[in-house]
C-alpha positions as CSV (number, residue, x, y, z in Angstrom):
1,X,-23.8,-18.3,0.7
2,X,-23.0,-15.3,-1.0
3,X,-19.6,-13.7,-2.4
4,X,-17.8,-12.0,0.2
5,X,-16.9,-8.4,-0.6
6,X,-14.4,-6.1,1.2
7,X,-14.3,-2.3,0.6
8,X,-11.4,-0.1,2.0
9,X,-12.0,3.8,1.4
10,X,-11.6,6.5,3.9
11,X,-14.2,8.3,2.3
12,X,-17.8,7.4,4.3
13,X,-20.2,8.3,1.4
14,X,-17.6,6.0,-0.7
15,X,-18.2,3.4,1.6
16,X,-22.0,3.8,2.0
17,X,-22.9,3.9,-1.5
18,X,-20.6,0.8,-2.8
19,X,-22.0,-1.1,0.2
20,X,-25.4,-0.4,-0.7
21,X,-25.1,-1.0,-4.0
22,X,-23.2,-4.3,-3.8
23,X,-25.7,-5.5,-0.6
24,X,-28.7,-4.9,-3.2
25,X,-26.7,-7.3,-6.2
26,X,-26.8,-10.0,-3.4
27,X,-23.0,-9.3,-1.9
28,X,-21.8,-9.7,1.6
29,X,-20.2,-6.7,2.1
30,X,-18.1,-5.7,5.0
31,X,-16.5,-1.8,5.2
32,X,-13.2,-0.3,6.6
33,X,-12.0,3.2,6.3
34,X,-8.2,3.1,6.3
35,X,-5.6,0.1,5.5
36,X,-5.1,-1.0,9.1
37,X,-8.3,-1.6,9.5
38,X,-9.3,-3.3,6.0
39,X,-6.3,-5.8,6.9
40,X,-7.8,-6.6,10.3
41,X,-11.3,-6.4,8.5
42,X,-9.9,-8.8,5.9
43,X,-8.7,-11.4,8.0
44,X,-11.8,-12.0,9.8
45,X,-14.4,-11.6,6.5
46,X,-12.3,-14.2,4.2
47,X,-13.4,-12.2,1.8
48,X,-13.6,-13.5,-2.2
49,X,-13.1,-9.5,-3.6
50,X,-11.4,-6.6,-1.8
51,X,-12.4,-2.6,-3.5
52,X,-9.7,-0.8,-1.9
53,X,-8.7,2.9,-2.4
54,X,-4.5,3.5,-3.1
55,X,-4.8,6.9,-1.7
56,X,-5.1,6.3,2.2
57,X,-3.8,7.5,5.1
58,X,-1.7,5.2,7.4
59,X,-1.3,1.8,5.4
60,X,-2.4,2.9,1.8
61,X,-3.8,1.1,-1.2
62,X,-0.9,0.1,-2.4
63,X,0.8,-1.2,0.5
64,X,-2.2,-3.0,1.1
65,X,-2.3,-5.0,-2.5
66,X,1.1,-6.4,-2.3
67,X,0.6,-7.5,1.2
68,X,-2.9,-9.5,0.5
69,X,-1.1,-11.0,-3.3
70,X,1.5,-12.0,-1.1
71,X,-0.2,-13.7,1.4
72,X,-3.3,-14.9,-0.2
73,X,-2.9,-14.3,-4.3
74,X,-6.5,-16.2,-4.6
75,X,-8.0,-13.3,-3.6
76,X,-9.0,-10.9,-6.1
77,X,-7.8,-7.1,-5.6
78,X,-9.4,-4.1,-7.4
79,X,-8.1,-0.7,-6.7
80,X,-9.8,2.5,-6.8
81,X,-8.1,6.3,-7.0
82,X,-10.0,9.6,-7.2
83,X,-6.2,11.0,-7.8
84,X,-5.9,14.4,-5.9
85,X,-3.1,16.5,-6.1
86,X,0.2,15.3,-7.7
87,X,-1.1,12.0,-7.3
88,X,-3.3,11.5,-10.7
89,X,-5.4,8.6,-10.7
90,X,-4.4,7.5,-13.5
91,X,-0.4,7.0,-12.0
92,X,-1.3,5.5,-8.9
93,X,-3.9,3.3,-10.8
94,X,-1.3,2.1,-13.3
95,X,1.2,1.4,-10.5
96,X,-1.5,-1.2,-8.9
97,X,-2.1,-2.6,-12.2
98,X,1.6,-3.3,-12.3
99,X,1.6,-4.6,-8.6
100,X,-1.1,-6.9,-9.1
101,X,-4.6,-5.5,-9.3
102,X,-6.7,-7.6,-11.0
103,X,-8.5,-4.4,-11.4
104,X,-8.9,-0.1,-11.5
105,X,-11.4,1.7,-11.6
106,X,-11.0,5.7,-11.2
107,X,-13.6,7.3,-9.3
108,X,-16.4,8.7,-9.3
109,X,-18.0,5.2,-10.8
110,X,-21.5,4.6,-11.0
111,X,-23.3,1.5,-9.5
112,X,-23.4,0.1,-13.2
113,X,-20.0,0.2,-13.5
114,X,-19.4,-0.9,-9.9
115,X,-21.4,-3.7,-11.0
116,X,-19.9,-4.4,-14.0
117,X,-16.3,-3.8,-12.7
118,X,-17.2,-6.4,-9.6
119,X,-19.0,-8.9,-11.8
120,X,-16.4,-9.5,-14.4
121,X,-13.2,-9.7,-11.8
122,X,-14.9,-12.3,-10.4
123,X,-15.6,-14.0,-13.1
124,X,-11.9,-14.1,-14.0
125,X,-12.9,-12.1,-17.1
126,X,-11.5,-9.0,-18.6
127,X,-12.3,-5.9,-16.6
128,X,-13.9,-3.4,-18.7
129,X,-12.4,0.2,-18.5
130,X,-14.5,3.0,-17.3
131,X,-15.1,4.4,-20.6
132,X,-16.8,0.5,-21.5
133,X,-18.6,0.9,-18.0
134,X,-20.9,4.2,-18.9
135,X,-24.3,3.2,-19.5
């Protein structure tokens, strides 16, 4: 059976691209675009890895980690920030660090270091940075 893989992103190309990249690496991937329905999503897909974005409308990233560590702190969490505005990535991405990510990675990524990023967490090791991601 293979890994389960959850990715919340209100962005469709977002979602397209890291669900075809994960499908072709042999992932189960399931899709929601905002936090609401990636918790709905998440209860019914079990899944082993969630990708969420922090920057969402409605329930955001953030929100969303501490609820699933809360509930189910098995499951592995790595966020994801493109940082617009005020908002850097690289703040909102520290925060979930501090909440309990057991990943970041700011976007754009490429499917290497989708790969990379995806394979390690789940492998309990460290997660390489982006700059250790570029091919």
């Amino acid at each position: 059976m293979s890994v389960r893989i959850l990715v919340i992103d209100p962005d469709g190309l977002v979602l397209r691209a890291a669900s075809q990249s994960l499908t072709l690496d042999g992932y189960a991937v399931a899709t929601a675009s905002d936090g609401f329905a990636g918790l709905r999503c998440f209860r019914d897909f079990a899944p082993a890895l969630v990708l969420t974005e922090i920057l969402m409308p409605g329930k955001d990233g953030i929100e969303l980690l501490m609820e699933i560590k809360r509930d189910y702190p098995d499951t592995k969490v790595v966020a994801m920030s493109g940082g617009k505005g005020a908002l850097k990535s690289a703040f909102v991405l520290h925060l979930a660090a501090k909440l309990g990510a057991d990943g970041v990675m700011a976007k754009p990524v490429t499917r290497l270091q989708l790969a990379r990023v995806v394979q390690a967490t789940l492998s309990n090791g460290p997660v390489p940075s982006a700059t250790e991601c570029k091919p």
